[in-house]
C-alpha positions as CSV (number, residue, x, y, z in Angstrom):
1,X,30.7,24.0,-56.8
2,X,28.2,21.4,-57.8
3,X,30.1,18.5,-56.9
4,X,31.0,20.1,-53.1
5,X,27.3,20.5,-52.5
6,X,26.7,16.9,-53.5
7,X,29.3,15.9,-51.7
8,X,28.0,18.1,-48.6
9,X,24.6,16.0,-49.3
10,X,26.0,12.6,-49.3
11,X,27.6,13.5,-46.0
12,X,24.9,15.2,-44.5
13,X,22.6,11.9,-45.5
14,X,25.4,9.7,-44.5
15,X,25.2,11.2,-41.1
16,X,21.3,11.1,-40.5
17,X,21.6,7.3,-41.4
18,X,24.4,7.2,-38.7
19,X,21.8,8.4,-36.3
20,X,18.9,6.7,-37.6
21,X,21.0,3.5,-37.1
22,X,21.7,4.7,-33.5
23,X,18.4,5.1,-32.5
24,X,17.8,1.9,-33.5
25,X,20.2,0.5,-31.0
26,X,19.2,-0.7,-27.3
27,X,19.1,1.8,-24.8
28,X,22.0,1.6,-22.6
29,X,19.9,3.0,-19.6
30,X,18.3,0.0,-17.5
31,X,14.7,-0.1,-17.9
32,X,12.5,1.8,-15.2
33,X,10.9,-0.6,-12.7
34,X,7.7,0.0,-11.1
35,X,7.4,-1.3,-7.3
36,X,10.0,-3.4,-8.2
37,X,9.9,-5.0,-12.0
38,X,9.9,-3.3,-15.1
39,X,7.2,-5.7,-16.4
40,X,4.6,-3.7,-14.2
41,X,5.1,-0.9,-15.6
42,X,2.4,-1.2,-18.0
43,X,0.0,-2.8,-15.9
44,X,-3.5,-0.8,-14.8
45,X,-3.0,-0.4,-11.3
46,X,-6.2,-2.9,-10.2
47,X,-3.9,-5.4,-12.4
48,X,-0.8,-5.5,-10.0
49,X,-1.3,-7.1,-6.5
50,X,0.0,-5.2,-3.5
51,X,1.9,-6.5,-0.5
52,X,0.3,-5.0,2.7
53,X,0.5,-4.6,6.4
54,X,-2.4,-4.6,8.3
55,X,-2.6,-1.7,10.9
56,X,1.0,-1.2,9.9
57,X,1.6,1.9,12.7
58,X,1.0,-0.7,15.6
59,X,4.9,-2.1,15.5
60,X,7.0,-3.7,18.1
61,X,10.1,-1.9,17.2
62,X,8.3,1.4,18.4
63,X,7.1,-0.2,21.9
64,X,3.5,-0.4,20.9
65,X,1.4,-3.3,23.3
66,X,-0.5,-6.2,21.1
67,X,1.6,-4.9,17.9
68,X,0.5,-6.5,14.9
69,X,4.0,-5.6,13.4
70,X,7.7,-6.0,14.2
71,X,9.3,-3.3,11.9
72,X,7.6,0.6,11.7
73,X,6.5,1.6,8.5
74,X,10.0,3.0,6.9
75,X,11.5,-0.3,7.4
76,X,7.9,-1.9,5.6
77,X,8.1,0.0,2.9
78,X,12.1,-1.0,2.2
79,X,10.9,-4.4,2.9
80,X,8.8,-4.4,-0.2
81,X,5.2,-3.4,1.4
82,X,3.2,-1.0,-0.8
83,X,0.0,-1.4,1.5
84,X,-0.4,0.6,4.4
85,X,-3.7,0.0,6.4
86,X,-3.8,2.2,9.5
87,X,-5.9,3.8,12.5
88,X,-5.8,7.4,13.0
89,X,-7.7,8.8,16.5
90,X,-7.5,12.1,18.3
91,X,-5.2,11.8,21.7
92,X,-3.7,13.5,24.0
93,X,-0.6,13.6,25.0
94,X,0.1,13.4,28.6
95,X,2.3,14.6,31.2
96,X,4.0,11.5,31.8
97,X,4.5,11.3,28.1
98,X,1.7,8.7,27.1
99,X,-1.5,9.2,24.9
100,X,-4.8,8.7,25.4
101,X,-7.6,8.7,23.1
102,X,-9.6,11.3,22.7
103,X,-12.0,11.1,19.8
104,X,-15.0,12.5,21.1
105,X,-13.5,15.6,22.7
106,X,-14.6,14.9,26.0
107,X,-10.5,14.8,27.7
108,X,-9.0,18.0,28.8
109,X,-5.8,17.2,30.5
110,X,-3.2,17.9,27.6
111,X,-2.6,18.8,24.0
112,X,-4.8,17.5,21.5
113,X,-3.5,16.2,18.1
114,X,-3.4,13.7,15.7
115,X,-2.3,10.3,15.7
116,X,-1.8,6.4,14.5
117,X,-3.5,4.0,17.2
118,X,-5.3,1.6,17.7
119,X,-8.5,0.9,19.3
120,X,-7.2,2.9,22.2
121,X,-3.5,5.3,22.2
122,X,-2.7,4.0,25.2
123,X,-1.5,0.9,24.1
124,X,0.9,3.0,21.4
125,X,0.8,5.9,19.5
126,X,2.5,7.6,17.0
127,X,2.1,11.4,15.9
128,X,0.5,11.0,12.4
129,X,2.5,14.1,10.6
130,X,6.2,12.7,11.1
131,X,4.7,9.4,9.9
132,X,3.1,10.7,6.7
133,X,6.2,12.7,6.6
134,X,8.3,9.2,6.2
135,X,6.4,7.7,3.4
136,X,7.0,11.1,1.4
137,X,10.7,10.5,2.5
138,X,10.4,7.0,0.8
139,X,8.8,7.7,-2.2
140,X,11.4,10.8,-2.7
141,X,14.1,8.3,-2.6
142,X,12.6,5.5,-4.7
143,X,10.4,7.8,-6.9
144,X,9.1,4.5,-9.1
145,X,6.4,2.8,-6.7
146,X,2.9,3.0,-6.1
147,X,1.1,3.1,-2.8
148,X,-2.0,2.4,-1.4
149,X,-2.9,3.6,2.1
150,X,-6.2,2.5,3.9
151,X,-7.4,4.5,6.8
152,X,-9.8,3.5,9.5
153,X,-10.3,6.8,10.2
154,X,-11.9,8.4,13.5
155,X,-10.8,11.9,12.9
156,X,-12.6,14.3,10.8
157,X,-11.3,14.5,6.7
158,X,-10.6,17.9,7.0
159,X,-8.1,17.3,9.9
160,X,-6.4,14.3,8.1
161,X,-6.0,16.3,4.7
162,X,-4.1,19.3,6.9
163,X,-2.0,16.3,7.8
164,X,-1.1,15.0,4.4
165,X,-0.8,18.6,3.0
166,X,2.0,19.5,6.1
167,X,3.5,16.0,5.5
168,X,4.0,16.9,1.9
169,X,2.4,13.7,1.2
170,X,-0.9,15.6,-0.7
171,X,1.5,16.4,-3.0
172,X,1.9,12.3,-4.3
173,X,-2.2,11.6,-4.0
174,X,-4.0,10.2,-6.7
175,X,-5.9,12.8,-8.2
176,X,-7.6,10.7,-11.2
177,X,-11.3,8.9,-10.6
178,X,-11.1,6.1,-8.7
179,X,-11.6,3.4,-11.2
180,X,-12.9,1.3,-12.8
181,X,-10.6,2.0,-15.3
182,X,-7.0,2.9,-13.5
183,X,-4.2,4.1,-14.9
184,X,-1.1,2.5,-15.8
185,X,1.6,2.2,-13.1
186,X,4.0,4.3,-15.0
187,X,1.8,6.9,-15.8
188,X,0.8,7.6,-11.9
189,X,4.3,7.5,-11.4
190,X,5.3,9.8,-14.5
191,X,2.3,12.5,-13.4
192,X,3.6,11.7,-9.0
193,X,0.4,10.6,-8.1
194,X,1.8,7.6,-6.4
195,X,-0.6,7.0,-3.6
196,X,-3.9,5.8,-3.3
197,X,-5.5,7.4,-0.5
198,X,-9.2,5.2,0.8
199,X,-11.2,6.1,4.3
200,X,-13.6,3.2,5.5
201,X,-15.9,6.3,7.3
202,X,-16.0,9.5,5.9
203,X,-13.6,10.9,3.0
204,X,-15.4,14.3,3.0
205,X,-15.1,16.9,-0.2
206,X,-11.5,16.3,-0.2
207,X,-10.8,15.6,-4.1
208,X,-8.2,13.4,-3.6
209,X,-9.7,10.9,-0.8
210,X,-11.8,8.8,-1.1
211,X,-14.4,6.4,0.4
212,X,-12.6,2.9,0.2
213,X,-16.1,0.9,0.2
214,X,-18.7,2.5,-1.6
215,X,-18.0,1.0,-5.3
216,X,-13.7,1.2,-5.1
217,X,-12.9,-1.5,-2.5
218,X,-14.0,-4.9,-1.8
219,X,-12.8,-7.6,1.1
220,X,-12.6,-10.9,2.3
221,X,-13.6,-11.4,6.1
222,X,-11.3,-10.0,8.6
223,X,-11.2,-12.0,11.6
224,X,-10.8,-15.6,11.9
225,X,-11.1,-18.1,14.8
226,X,-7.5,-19.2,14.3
227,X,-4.6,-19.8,12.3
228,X,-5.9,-23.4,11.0
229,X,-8.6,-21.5,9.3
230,X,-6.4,-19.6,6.6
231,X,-3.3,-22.8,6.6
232,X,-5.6,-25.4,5.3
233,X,-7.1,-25.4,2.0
234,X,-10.3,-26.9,3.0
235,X,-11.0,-23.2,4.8
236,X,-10.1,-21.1,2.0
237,X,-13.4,-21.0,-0.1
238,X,-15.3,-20.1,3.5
239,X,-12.5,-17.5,3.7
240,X,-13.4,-15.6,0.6
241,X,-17.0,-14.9,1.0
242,X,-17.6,-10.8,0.2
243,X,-17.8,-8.7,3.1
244,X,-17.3,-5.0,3.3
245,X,-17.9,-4.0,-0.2
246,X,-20.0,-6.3,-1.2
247,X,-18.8,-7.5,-4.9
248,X,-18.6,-3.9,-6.1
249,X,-15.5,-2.5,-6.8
250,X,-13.0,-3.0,-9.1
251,X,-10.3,-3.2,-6.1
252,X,-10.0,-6.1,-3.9
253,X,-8.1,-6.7,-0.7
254,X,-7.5,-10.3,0.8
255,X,-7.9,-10.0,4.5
256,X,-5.0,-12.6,5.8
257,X,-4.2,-12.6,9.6
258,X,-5.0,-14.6,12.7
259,X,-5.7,-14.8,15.4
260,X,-7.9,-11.5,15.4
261,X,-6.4,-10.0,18.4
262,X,-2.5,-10.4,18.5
263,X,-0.6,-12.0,21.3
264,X,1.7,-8.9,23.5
265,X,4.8,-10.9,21.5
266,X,5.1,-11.8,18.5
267,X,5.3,-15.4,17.7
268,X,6.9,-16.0,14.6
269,X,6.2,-20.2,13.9
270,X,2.8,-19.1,13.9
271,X,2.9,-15.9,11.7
272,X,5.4,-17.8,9.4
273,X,2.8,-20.6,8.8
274,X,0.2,-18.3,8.3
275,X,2.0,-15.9,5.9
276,X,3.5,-19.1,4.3
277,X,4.4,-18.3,0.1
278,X,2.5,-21.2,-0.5
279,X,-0.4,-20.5,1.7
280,X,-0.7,-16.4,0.6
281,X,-0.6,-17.9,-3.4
282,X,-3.4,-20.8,-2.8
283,X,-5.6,-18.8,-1.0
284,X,-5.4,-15.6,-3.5
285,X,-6.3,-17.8,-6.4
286,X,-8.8,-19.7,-4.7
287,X,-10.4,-16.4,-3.5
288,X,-9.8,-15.1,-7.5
289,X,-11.4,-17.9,-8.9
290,X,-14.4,-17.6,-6.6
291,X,-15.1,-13.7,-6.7
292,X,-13.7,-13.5,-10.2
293,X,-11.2,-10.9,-9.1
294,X,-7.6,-10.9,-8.4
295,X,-6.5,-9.7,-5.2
296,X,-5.4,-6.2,-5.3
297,X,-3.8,-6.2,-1.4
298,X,-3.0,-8.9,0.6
299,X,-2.8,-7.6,4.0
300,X,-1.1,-9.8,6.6
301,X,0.2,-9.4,10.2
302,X,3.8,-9.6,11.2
303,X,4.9,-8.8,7.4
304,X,8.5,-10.0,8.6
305,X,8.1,-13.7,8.9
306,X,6.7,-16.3,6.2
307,X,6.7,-14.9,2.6
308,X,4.2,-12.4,1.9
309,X,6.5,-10.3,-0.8
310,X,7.4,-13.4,-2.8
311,X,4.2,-14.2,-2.6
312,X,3.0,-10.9,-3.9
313,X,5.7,-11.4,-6.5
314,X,4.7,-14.8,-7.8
315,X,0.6,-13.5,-7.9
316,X,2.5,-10.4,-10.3
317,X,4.3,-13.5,-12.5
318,X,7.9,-11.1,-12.0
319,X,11.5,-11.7,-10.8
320,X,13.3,-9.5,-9.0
């Protein structure tokens, strides 16, 4: 009897080491990448540099007039954009099936609702909702990103909450205090808080939203007499002087598109020159070592030509 129950012992040891020894071995799952590379995983979100669109709704693609984009958000966000900076208004939607902006309430013909234009709907417009709806659609399908989404907003908190909450969108908010001390990515995508939501006006009582300049968010200058100004290095000290913001904040976006109002078509030489790889990484660390803060966004025009998401890429130090 004795010697079967040391027998049983040794066996029962011998299999423990067996998994001990196991558990030692690699993982033969890849390793979870977060907006793209596994070595950002473990980076504080105001630590990892975003690639973003600047008034990302206005695209080409959807017929818009002056877009700044070629591509509507879905196809951004597959392109490797994890900055959205948008307009939302009050419009109405016409008989002829146009918009036109109605933020003060003073229009009666047609519905009123909510939407993404800019400066006025009738030069494009897109029902908010079904857009929100799409980025919930992309981070359902590729769960391990982060997002930041920037509105210039001209309707009322309350009203652009409703909209996230029917888009489903709420549901991925950040919920945490807005810095200085951010989470890692993995843990705001572990806990599907995956989207940073910032208004330049008004973010209300809503918990989740908050007021992008008042100690969060700080910026570069946005408009710029032309391209020259943001191609050659000699500009790019003048370039990063603190605007909105101030120098509070612990987030930072890099302001990078010109000329400030967009030709009807796109022309790519000139946007591939301005959002040039080389261009994007000069001026970010020029604008770092001045202001003593990396970039957080870099926000560009016409996301499609030059190299904004290398660029982003070589700022993060990852490969994909």
């Amino acid at each position: 009897m004795r010697v079967r129950l040391l027998a049983a012992a040794l066996l029962c040891s011998a299999t423990i080491c067996g998994l001990l020894a196991a558990s030692t071995q690699a993982d033969p799952r890849p390793s979870p990448r977060c907006n793209g590379a596994k070595e950002l995983c473990g980076r504080p979100f105001n630590r990892v540099v975003l690639a973003g669109a600047h008034n990302a709704m206005s695209a080409l693609d959807l017929g818009w007039k002056l877009p700044n984009q070629t591509a509507a958000i879905p196809d951004q966000l597959r392109s490797g954009i994890r900055a959205l900076l948008v307009d939302t208004h009050y419009g109405r939607l016409q008989p002829d099936g146009t918009v036109v902006t109605d933020d003060d309430g003073t229009k009666t013909e047609g519905q009123r609702g909510l939407y993404l234009c800019h400066v006025a709907c009738q030069l494009g417009a897109s029902p908010l909702v079904p857009v929100l709806r799409s980025i919930r659609k992309f981070l359902r399908q590729n769960p391990n990103n982060v997002l930041t989404i920037v509105n210039e907003d001209y309707i009322t908190p309350a009203d652009f909450a409703a909209a996230m909450k029917q888009s489903g969108l709420a549901d991925y908010a950040f919920r945490g205090p807005p810095g200085p001390h951010w989470p890692i990515l993995h843990q705001m995508i572990a806990t599907h808080q995956q989207v940073l939501v910032l208004a330049e006006h008004d973010a209300g009582s809503v918990p989740w939203y908050h007021l992008a300049y008042e100690g969060i968010l700080q910026e570069t200058p946005y408009t710029f007499e032309n391209p020259e100004r943001l191609i050659d290095p000699a500009n790019w000290a003048a370039s990063c002087r603190p605007n909105r913001g101030g120098t509070n904040g612990s987030l930072f976006l890099l302001n990078h598109w010109s000329p400030s109002t967009p030709p009807a078509v796109p022309d790519p030489a000139a946007s591939a020159a301005v959002n040039a790889e080389q261009v994007l990484v000069g001026r970010a660390r020029e604008c770092r070592r001045l202001r003593g803060i990396r970039p957080t966004i870099i926000a560009a025009d016409q996301i499609g030509y030059g190299g904004l998401v290398a660029a982003v890429d070589e700022l993060n130090g990852v490969s994909r």
